[in-house]
MINUDREN-468647 format. One record per residue (C-alpha): residue in three letters; x, y, z. Coordinates in steps of 0.2 Angstrom, whole numbers. Example, Ala and Ser with C-alpha at 12.3 -4.5 7.8 and 13.67 -1.06 7.14 Angstrom:
(node ala, (62, -22, 39))
(node ser, (68, -5, 36))
REM end
This chain:
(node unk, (-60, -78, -182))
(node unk, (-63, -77, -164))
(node unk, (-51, -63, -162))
(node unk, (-60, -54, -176))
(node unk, (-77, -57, -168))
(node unk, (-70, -48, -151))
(node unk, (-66, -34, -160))
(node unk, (-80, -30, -166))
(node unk, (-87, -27, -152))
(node unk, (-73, -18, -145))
(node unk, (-73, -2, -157))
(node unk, (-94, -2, -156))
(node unk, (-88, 0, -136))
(node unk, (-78, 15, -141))
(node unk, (-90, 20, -154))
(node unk, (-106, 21, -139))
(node unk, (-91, 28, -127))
(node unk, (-86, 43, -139))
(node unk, (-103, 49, -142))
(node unk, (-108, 46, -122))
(node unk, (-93, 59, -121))
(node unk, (-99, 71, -134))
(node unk, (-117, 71, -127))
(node unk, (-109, 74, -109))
(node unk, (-100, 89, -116))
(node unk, (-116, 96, -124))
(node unk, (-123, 95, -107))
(node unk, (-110, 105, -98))
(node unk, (-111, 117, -112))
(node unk, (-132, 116, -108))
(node unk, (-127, 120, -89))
(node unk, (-116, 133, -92))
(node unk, (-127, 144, -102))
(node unk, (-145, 138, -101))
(node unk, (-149, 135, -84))
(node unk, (-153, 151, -75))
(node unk, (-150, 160, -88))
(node unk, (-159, 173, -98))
(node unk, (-163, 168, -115))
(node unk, (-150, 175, -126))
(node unk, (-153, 192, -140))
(node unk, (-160, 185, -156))
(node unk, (-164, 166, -149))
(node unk, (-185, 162, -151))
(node unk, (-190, 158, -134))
(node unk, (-203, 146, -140))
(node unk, (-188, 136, -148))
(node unk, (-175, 139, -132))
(node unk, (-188, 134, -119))
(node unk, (-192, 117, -131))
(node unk, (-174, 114, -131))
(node unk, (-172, 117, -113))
(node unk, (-186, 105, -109))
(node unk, (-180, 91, -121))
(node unk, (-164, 91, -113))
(node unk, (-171, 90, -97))
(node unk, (-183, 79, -99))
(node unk, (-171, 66, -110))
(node unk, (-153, 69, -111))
(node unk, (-147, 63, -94))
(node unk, (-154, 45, -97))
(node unk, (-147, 45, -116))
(node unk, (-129, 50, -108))
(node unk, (-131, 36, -96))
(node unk, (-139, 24, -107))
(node unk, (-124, 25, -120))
(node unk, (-111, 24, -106))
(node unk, (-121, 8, -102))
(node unk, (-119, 2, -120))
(node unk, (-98, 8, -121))
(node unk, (-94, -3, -106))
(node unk, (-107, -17, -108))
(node unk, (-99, -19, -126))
(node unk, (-81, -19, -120))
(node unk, (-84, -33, -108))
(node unk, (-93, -43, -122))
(node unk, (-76, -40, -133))
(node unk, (-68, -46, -116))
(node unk, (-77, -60, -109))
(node unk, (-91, -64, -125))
(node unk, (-108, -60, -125))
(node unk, (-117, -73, -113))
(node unk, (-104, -70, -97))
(node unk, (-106, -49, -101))
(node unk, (-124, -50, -102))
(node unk, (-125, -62, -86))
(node unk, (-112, -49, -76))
(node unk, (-122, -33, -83))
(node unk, (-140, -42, -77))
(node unk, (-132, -48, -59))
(node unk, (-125, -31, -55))
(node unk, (-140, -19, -63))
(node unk, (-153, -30, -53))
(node unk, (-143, -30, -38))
(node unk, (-142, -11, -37))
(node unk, (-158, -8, -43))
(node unk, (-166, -21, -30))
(node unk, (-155, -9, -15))
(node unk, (-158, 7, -23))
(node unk, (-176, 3, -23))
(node unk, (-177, -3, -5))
(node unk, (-169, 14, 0))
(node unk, (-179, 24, -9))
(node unk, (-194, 15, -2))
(node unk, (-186, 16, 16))
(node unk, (-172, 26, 17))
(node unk, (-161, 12, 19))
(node unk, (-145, 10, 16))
(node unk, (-141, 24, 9))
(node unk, (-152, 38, 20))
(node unk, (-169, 45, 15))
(node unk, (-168, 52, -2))
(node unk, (-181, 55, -18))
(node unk, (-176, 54, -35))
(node unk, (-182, 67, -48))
(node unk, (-188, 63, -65))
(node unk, (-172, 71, -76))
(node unk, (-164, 54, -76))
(node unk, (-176, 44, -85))
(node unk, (-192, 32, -82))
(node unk, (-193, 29, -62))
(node unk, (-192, 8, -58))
(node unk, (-209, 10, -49))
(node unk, (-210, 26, -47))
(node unk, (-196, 27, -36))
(node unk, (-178, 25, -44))
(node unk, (-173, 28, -63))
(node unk, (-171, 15, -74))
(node unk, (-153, 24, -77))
(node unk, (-146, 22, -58))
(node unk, (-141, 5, -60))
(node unk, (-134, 7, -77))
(node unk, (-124, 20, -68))
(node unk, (-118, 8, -55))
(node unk, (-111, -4, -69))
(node unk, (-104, 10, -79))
(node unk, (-92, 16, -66))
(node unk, (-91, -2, -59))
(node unk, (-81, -7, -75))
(node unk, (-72, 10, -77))
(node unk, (-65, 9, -56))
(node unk, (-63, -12, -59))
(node unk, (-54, -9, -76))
(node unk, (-43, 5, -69))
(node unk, (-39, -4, -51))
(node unk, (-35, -20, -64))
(node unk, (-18, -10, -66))
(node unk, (-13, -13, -49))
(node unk, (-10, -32, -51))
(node unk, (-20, -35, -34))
(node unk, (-28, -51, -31))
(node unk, (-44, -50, -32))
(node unk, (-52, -47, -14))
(node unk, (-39, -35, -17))
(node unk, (-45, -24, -34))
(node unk, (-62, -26, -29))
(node unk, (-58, -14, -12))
(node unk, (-47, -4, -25))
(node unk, (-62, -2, -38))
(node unk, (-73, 4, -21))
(node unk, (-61, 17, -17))
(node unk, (-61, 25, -35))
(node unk, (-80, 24, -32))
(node unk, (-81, 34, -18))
(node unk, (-69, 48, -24))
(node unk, (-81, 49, -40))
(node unk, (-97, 51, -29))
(node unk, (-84, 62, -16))
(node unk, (-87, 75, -31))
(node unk, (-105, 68, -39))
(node unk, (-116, 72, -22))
(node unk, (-112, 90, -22))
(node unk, (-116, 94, -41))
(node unk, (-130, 82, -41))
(node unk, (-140, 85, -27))
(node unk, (-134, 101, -18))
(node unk, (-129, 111, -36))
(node unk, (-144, 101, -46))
(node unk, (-156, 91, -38))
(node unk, (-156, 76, -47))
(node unk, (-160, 69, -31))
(node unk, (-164, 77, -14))
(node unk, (-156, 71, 2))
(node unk, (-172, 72, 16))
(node unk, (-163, 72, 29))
(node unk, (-143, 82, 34))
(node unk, (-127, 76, 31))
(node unk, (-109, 79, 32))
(node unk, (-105, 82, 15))
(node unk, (-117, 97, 8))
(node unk, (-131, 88, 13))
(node unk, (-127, 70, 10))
(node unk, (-128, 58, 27))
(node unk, (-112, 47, 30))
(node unk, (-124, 34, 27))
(node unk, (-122, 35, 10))
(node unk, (-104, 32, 8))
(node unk, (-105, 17, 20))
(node unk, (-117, 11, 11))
(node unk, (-107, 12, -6))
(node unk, (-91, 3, 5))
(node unk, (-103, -10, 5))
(node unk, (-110, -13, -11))
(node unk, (-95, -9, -20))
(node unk, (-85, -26, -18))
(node unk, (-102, -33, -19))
(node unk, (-105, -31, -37))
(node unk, (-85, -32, -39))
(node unk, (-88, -50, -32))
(node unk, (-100, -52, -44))
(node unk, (-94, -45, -59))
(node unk, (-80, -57, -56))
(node unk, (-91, -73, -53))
(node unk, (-101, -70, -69))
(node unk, (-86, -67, -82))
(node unk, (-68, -75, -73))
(node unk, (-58, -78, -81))
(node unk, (-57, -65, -92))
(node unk, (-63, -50, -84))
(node unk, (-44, -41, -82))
(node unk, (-44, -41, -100))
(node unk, (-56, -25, -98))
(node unk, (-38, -17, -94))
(node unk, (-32, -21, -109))
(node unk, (-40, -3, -116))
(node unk, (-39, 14, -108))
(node unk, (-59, 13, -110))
(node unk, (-59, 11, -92))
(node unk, (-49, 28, -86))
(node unk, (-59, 37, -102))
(node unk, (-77, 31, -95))
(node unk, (-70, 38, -77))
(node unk, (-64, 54, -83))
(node unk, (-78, 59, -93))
(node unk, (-92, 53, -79))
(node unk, (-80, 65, -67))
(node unk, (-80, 80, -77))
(node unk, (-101, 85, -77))
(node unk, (-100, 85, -59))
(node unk, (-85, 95, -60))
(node unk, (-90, 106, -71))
(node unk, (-108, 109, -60))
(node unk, (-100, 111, -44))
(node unk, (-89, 125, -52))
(node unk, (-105, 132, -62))
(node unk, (-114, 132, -44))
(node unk, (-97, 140, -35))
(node unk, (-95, 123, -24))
(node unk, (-76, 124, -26))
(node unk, (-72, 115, -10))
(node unk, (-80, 100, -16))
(node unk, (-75, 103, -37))
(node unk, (-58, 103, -28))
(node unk, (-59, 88, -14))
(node unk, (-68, 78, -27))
(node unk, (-57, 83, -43))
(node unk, (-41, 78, -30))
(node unk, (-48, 61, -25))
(node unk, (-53, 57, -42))
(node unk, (-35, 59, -48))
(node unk, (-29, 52, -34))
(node unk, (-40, 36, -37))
(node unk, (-31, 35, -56))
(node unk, (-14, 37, -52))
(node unk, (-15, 24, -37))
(node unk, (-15, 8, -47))
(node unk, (2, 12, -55))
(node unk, (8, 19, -39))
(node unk, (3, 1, -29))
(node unk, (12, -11, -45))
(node unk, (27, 0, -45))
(node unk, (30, -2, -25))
(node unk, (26, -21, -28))
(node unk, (39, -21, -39))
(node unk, (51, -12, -29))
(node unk, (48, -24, -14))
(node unk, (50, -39, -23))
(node unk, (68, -34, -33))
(node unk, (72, -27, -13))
(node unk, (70, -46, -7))
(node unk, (78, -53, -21))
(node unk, (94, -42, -18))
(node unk, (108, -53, -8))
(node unk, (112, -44, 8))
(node unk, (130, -38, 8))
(node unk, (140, -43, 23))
REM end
């Protein structure tokens, strides 16, 4: 029965997951030939410029909301519904509560605005979808750095690493490409301070921390899928797709490589365990 009840929620995780992935290629496709572009022969204006403002006005935050959905699910299947919702409520308010300081101050993160394509603004200041981001992509580089058979002091720095290499691409296509946000002040990485990053060093074993505390012992069960690299993937390949559309191929390439670095590293780690354990078990020759 119990085993049953959990996979319930499991295939409504891929369910939410395979239409967040479907929606995110509709909204490459909407990059790629609707913004900046002339409206194409034989298409009604009225009808293209409705379209255009619908998606702008509502498609990032139900892309992000069902990415929420597919990796809050998958944790219920993995830990049940009272230690998922407790981990999703810890990490969501946590982020939002920095996330609104540093919009309010600049703090941690450098001084930055949010714009209004991502959804409803948390008093004005942050979307609602920015910390639903933060658990997304928390699952997805916790779940991947899972694989590595680290301690876990250890896969929370892991999951921090894949972090940064996803936001290494997102900054560019997000703020420089598309202003989702805008940076008030320069930075070392088109436009982004270095502030930024250290700041995501810092919250990143943070909610690691707490993700852990709030659903132990079973959050490496969140490994047991491959929702976590497909939840990485697809969040990796709109930025992608934006710097290239915006002809930011230093970052599309820097970002791309550090992203697949980030997913081939886990393997990589248990495989050089491994090797250093059967080396040490091996009786020295004379």
């Amino acid at each position: 029965m119990r085993r049953a009840f959990r996979n319930g929620p499991l295939a409504w995780a891929w369910a939410a997951t395979g239409v967040h992935a479907v929606l995110t290629l509709v909204s490459i496709g909407a990059f790629a030939v609707m913004i900046g572009r002339p409206v194409p022969g034989g298409v009604d204006a009225g009808e293209w410029a409705r379209s255009y403002q619908w998606g702008m006005a509502y498609m990032g935050a139900l892309v992000l909301v069902l990415g929420f959905l597919g990796t809050w699910l998958a944790l219920w299947a993995a830990a049940g519904p009272i230690r998922a919702t407790l981990g999703a409520l810890l990490v969501t308010g946590f982020t939002l509560s920095i996330e609104l300081v540093g919009a309010a101050t600049g703090l941690p993160f450098g001084a930055h605005s949010y714009g209004t394509a991502l959804g409803w603004r948390v008093a004005g200041l942050v979307p609602f979808t920015i910390p639903l981001s933060w658990f997304m992509m928390l699952f997805a580089t916790l779940g991947i750095a899972l694989r590595a058979g680290l301690r876990i002091r250890y896969t929370v720095l892991l999951a921090t690493v894949g972090l940064l290499a996803w936001d290494v691409l997102m900054e560019p296509a997000m703020s420089a490409a598309f202003p989702f946000w805008v940076w008030r002040e320069s930075g070392i990485w088109h436009g982004m301070p270095l502030a930024n990053w250290i700041a995501w060093a810092v919250i990143g074993p943070l909610i690691g921390l707490l993700l852990h505390r709030a659903t132990r012992p079973h959050l490496p069960a969140i490994a047991s899928t491959r929702l976590p690299e497909v939840i990485y993937v697809v969040n990796g390949a709109l930025p992608l797709a934006m710097a290239l559309r915006y002809e930011l191929h230093g970052a599309a390439a820097v970002g791309g490589a550090a992203m697949l670095a980030f997913l081939l590293l886990p393997a990589r780690l248990k495989a050089f365990r491994r090797g250093r354990v059967l080396a040490q078990a091996m009786p020295v020759g004379k």
